[in-house]
PDB file as gemmi writes it, atoms N, CA and C in Angstrom:
CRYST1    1.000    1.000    1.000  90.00  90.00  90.00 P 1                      
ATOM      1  N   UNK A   1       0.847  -1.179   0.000  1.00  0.00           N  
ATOM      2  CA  UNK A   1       0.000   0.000   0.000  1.00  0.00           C  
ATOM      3  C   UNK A   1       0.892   1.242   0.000  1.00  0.00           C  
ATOM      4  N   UNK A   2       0.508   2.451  -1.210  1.00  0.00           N  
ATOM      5  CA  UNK A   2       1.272   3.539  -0.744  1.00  0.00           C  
ATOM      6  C   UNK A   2       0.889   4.496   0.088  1.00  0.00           C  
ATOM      7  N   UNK A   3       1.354   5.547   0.270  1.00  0.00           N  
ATOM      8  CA  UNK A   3       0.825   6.505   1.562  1.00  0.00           C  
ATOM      9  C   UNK A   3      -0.564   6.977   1.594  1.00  0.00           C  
ATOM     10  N   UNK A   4      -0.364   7.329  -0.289  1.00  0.00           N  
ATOM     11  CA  UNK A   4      -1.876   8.311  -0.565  1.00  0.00           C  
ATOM     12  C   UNK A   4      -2.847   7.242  -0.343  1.00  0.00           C  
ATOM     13  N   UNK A   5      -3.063   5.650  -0.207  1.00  0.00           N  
ATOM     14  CA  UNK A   5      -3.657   5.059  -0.654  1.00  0.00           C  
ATOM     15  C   UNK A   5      -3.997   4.805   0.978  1.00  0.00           C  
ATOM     16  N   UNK A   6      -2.945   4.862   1.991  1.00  0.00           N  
ATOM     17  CA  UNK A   6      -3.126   4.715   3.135  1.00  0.00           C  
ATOM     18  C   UNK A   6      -4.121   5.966   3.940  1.00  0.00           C  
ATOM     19  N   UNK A   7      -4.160   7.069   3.358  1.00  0.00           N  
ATOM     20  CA  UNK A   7      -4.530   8.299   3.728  1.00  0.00           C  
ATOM     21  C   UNK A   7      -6.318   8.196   2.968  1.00  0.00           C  
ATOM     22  N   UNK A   8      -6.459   7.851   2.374  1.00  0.00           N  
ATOM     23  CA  UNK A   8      -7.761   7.405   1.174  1.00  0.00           C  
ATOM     24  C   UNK A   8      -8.102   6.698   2.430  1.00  0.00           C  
ATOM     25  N   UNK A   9      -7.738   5.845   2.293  1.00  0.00           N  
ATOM     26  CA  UNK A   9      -8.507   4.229   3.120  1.00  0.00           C  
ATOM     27  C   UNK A   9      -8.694   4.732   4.554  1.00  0.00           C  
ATOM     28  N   UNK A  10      -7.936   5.647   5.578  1.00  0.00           N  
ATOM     29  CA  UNK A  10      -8.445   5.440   6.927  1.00  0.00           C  
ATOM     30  C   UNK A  10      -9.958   7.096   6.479  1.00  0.00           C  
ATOM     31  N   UNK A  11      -9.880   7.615   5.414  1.00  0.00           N  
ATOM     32  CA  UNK A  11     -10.626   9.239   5.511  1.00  0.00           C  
ATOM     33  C   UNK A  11     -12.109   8.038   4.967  1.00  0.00           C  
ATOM     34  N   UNK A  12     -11.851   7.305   4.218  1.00  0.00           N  
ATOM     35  CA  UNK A  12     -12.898   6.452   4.089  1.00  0.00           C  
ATOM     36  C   UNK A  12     -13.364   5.558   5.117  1.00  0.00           C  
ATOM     37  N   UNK A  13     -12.741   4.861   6.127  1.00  0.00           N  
ATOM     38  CA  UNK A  13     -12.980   4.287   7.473  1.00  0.00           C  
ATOM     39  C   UNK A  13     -13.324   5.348   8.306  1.00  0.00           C  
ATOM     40  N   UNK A  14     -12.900   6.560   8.461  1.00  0.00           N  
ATOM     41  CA  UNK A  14     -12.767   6.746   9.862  1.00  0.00           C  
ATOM     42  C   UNK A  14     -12.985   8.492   9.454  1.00  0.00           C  
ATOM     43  N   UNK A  15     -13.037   8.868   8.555  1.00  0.00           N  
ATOM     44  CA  UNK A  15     -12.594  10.627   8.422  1.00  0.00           C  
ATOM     45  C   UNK A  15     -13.967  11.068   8.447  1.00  0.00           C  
ATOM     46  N   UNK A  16     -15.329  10.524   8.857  1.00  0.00           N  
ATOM     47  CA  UNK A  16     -16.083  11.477  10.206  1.00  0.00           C  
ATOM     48  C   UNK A  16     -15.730  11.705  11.005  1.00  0.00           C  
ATOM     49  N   UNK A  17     -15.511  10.824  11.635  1.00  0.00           N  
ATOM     50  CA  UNK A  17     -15.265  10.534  13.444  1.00  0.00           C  
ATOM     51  C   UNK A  17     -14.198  11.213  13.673  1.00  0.00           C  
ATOM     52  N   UNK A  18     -12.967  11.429  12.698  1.00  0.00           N  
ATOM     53  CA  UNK A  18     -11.950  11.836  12.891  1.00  0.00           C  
ATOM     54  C   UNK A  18     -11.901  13.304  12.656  1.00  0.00           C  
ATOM     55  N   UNK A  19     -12.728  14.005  11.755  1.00  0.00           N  
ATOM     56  CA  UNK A  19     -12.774  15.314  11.808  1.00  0.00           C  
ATOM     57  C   UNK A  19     -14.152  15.971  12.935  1.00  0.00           C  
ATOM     58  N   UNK A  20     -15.342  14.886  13.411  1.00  0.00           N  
ATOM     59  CA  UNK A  20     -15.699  15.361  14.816  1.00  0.00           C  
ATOM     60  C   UNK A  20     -14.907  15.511  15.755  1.00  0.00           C  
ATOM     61  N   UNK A  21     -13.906  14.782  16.288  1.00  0.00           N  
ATOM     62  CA  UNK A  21     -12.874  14.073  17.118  1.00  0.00           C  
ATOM     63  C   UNK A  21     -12.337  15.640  16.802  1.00  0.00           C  
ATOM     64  N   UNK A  22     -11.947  16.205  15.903  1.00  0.00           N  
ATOM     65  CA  UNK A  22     -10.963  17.335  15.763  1.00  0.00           C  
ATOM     66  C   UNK A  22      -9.748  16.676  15.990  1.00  0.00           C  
ATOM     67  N   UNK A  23      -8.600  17.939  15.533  1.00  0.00           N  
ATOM     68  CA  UNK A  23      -6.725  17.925  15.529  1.00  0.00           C  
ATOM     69  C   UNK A  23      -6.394  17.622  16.691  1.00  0.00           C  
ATOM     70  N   UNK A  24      -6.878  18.593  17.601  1.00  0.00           N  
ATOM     71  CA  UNK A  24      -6.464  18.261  19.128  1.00  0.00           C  
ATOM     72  C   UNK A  24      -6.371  17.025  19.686  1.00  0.00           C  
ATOM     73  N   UNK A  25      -7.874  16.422  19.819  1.00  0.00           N  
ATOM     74  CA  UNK A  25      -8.281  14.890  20.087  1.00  0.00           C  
ATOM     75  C   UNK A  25      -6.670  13.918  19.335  1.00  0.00           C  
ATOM     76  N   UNK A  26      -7.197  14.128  17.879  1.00  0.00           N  
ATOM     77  CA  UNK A  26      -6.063  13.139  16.840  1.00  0.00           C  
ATOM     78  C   UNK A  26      -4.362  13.430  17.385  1.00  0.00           C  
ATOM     79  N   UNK A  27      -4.193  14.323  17.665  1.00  0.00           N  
ATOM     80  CA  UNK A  27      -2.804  14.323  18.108  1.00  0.00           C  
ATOM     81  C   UNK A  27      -2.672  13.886  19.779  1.00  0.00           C  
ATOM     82  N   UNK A  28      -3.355  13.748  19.919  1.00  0.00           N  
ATOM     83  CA  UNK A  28      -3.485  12.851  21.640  1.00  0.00           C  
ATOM     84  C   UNK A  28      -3.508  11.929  21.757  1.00  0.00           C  
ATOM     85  N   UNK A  29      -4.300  10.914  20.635  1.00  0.00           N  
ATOM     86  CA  UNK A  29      -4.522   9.717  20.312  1.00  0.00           C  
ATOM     87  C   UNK A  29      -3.162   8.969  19.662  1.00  0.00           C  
ATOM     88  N   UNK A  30      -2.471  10.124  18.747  1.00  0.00           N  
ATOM     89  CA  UNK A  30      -1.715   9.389  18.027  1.00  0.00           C  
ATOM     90  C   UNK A  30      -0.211   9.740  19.062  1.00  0.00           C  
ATOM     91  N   UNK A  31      -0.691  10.708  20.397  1.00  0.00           N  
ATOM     92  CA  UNK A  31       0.882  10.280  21.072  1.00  0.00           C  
ATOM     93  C   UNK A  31       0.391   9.014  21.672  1.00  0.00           C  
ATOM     94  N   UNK A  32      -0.613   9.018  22.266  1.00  0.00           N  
ATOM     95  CA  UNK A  32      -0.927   7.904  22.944  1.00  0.00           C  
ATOM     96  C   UNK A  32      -0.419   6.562  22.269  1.00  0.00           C  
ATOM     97  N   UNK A  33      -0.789   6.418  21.222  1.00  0.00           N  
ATOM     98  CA  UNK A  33       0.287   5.041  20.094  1.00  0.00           C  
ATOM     99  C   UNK A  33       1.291   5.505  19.897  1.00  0.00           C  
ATOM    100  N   UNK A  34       2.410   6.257  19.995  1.00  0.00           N  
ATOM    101  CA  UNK A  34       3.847   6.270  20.310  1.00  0.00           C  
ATOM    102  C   UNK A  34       4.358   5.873  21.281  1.00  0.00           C  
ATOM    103  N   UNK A  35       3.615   6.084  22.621  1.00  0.00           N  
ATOM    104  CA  UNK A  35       3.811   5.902  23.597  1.00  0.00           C  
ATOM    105  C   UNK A  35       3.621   4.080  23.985  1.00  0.00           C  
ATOM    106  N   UNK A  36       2.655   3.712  22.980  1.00  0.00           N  
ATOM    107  CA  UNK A  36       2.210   2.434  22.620  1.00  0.00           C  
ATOM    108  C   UNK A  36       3.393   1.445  22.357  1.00  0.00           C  
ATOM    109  N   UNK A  37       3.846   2.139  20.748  1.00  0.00           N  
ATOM    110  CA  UNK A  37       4.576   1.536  20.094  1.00  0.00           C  
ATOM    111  C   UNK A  37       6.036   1.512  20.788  1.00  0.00           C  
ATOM    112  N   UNK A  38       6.482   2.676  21.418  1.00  0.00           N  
ATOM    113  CA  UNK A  38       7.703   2.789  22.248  1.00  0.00           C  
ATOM    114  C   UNK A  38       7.577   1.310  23.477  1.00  0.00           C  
ATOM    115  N   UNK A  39       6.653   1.184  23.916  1.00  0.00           N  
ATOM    116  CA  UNK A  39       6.500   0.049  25.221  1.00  0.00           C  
ATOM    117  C   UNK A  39       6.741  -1.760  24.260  1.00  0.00           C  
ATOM    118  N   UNK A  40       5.970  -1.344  23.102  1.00  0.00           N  
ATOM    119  CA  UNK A  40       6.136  -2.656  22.281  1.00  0.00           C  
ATOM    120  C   UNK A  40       7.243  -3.071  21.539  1.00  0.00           C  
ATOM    121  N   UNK A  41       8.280  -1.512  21.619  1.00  0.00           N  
ATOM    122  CA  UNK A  41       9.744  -1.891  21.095  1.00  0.00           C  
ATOM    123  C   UNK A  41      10.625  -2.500  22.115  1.00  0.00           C  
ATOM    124  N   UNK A  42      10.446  -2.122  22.972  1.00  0.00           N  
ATOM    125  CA  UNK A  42      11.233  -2.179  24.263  1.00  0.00           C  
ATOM    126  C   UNK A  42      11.020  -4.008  24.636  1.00  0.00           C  
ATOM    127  N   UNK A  43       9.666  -4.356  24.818  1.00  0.00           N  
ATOM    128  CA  UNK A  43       9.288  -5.299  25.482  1.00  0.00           C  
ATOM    129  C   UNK A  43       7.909  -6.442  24.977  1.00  0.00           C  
ATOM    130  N   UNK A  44       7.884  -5.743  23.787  1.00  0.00           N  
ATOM    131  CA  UNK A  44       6.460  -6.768  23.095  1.00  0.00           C  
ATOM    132  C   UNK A  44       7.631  -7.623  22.495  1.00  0.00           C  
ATOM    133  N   UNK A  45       6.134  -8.866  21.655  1.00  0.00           N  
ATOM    134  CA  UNK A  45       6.711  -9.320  21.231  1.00  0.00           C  
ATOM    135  C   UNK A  45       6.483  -8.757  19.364  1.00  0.00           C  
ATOM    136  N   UNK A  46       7.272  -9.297  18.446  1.00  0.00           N  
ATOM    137  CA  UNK A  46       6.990  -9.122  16.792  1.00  0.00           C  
ATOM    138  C   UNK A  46       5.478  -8.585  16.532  1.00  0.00           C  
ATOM    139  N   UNK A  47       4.205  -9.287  17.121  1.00  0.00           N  
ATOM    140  CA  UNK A  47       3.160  -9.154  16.484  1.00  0.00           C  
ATOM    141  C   UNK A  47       2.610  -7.800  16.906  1.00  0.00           C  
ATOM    142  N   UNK A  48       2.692  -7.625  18.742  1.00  0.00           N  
ATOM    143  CA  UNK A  48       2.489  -6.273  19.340  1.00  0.00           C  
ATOM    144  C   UNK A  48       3.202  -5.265  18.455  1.00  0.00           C  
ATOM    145  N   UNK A  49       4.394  -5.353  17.981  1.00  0.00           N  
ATOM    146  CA  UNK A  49       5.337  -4.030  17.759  1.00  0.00           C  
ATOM    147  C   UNK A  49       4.575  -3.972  16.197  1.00  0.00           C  
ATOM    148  N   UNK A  50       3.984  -4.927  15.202  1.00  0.00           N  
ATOM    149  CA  UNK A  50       3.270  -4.789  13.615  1.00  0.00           C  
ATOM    150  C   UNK A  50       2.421  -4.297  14.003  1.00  0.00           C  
ATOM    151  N   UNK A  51       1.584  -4.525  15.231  1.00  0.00           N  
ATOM    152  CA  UNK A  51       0.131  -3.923  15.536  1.00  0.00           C  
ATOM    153  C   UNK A  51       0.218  -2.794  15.960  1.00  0.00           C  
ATOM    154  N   UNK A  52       1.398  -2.037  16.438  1.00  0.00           N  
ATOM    155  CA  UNK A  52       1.254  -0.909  17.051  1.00  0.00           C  
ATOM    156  C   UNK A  52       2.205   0.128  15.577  1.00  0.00           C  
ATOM    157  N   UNK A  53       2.809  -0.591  15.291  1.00  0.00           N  
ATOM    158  CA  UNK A  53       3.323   0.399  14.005  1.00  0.00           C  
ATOM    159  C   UNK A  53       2.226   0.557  13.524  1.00  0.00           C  
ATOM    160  N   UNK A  54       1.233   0.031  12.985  1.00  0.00           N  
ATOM    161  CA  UNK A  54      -0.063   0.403  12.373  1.00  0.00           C  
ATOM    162  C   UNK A  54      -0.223   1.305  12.456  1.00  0.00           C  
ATOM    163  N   UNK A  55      -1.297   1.088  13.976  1.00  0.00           N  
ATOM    164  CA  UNK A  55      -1.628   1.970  14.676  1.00  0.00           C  
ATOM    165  C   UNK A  55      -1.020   3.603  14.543  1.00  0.00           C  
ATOM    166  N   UNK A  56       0.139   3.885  14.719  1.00  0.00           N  
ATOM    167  CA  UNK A  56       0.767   5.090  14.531  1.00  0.00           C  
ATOM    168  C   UNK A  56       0.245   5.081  12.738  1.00  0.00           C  
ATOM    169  N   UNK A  57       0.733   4.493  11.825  1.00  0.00           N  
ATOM    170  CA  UNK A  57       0.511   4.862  10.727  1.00  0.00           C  
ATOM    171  C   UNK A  57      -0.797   5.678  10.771  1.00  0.00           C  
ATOM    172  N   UNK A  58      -2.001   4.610  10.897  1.00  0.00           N  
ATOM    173  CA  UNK A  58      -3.408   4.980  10.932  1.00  0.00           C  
ATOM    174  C   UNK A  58      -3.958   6.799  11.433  1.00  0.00           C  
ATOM    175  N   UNK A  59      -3.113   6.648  13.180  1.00  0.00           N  
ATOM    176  CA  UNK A  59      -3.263   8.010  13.001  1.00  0.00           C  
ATOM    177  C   UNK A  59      -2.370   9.392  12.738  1.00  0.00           C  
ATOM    178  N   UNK A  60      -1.470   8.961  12.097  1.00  0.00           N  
ATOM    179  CA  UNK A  60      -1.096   9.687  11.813  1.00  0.00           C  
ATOM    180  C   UNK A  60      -1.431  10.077  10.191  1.00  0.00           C  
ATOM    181  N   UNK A  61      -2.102   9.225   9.291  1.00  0.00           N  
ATOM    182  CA  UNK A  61      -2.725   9.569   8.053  1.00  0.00           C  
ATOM    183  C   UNK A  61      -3.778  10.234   8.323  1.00  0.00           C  
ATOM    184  N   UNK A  62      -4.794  10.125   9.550  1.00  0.00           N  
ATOM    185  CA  UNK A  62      -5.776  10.653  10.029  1.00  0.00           C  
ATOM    186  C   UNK A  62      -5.397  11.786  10.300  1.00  0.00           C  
ATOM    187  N   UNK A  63      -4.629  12.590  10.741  1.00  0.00           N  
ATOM    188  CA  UNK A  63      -3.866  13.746  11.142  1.00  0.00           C  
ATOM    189  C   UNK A  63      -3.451  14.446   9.633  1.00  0.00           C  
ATOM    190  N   UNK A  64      -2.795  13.872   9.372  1.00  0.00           N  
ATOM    191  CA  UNK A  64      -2.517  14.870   7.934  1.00  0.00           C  
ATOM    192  C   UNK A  64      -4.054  14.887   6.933  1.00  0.00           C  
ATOM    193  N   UNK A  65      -4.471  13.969   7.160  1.00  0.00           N  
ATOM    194  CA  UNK A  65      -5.956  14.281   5.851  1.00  0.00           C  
ATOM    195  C   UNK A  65      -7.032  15.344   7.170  1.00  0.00           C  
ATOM    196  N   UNK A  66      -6.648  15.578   8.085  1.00  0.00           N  
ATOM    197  CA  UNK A  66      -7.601  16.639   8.637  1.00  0.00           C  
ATOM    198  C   UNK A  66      -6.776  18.143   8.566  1.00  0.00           C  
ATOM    199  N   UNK A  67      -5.669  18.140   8.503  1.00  0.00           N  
ATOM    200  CA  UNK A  67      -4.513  19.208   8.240  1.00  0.00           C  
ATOM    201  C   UNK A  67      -4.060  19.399   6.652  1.00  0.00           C  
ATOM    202  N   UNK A  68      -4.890  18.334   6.114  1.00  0.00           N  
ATOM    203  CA  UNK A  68      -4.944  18.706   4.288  1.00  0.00           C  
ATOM    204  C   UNK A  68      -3.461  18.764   3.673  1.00  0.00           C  
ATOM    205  N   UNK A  69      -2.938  17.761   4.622  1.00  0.00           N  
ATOM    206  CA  UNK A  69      -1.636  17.359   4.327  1.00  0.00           C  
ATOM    207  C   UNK A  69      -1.336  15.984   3.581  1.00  0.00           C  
ATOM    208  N   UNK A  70      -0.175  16.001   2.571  1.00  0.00           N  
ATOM    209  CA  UNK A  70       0.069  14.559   1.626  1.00  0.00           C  
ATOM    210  C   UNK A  70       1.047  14.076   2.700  1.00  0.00           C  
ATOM    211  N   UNK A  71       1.056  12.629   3.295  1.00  0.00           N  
ATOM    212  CA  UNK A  71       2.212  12.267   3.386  1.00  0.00           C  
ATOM    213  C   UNK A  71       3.458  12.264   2.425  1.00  0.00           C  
ATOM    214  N   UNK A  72       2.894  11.659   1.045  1.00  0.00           N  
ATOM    215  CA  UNK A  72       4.041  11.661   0.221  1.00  0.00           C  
ATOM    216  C   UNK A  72       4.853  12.702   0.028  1.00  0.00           C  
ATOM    217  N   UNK A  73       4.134  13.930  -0.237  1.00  0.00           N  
ATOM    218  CA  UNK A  73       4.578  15.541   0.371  1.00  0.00           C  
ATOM    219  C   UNK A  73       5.195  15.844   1.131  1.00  0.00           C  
ATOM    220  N   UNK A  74       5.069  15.382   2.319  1.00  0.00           N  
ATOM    221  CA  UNK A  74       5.587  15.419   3.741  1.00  0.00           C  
ATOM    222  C   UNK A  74       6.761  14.653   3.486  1.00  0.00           C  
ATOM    223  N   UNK A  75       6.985  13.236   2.921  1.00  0.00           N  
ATOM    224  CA  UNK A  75       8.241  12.652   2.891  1.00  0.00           C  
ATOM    225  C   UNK A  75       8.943  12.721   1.620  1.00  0.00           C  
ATOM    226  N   UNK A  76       8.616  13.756   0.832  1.00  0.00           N  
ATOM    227  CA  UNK A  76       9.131  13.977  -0.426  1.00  0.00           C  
ATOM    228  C   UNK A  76      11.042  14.384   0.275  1.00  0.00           C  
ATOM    229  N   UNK A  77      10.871  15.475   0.928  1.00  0.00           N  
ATOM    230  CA  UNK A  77      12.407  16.137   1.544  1.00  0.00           C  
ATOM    231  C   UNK A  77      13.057  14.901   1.447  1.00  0.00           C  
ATOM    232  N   UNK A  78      12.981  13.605   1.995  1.00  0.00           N  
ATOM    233  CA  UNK A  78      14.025  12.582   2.118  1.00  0.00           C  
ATOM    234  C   UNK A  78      14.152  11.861   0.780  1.00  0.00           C  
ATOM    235  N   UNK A  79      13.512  12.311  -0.070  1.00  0.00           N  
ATOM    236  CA  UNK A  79      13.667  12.044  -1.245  1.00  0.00           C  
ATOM    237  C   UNK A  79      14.751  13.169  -2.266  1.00  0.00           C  
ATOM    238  N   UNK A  80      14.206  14.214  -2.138  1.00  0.00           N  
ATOM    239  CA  UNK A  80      14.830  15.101  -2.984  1.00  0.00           C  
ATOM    240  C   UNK A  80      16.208  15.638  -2.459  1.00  0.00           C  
ATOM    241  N   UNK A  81      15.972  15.859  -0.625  1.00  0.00           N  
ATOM    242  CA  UNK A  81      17.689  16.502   0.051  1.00  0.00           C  
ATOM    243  C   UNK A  81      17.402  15.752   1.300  1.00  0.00           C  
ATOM    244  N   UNK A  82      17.746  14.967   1.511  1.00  0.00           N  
ATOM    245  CA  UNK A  82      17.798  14.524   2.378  1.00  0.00           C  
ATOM    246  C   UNK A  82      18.358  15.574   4.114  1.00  0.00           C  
ATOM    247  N   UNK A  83      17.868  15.421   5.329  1.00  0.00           N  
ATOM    248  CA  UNK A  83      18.734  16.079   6.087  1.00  0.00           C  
ATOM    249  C   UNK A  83      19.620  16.060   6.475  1.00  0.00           C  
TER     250      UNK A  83                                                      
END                                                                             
């Protein structure tokens, strides 16, 4: 799956709830799965740490399609100049 296609698919699952929910809510949620995924690097096992990378993906596509942001856009820089 590519990004745009990842960003399509959760605004089609989820991009009511997610623009009732508002930016604020979505960026709380999606530290909350860092905070997730950080505990499942440390100490999960393989399947916890796939399930929680998701997770961050998910909201964080949810976050940029309410901020009218491309990921691919967003990760174009490491494409063109890297930092």
């Amino acid at each position: 799956m590519q990004l745009a296609e990842l960003q399509v698919l959760m605004d089609d699952l989820y991009g009511s709830a997610d623009r009732r929910r508002g930016i604020p809510s979505t960026v709380a949620w999606l530290c909350e799965e860092l905070g997730e995924l950080a505990q499942a690097v440390r100490k999960g096992t393989r399947e916890q740490q796939v399930h929680e990378f998701g997770d961050v993906l998910a909201w964080l596509a949810s976050l940029a399609n309410q901020m009218d942001i491309s990921l691919d856009e967003a990760v174009q820089r490491y494409v063109e100049d890297p930092p």
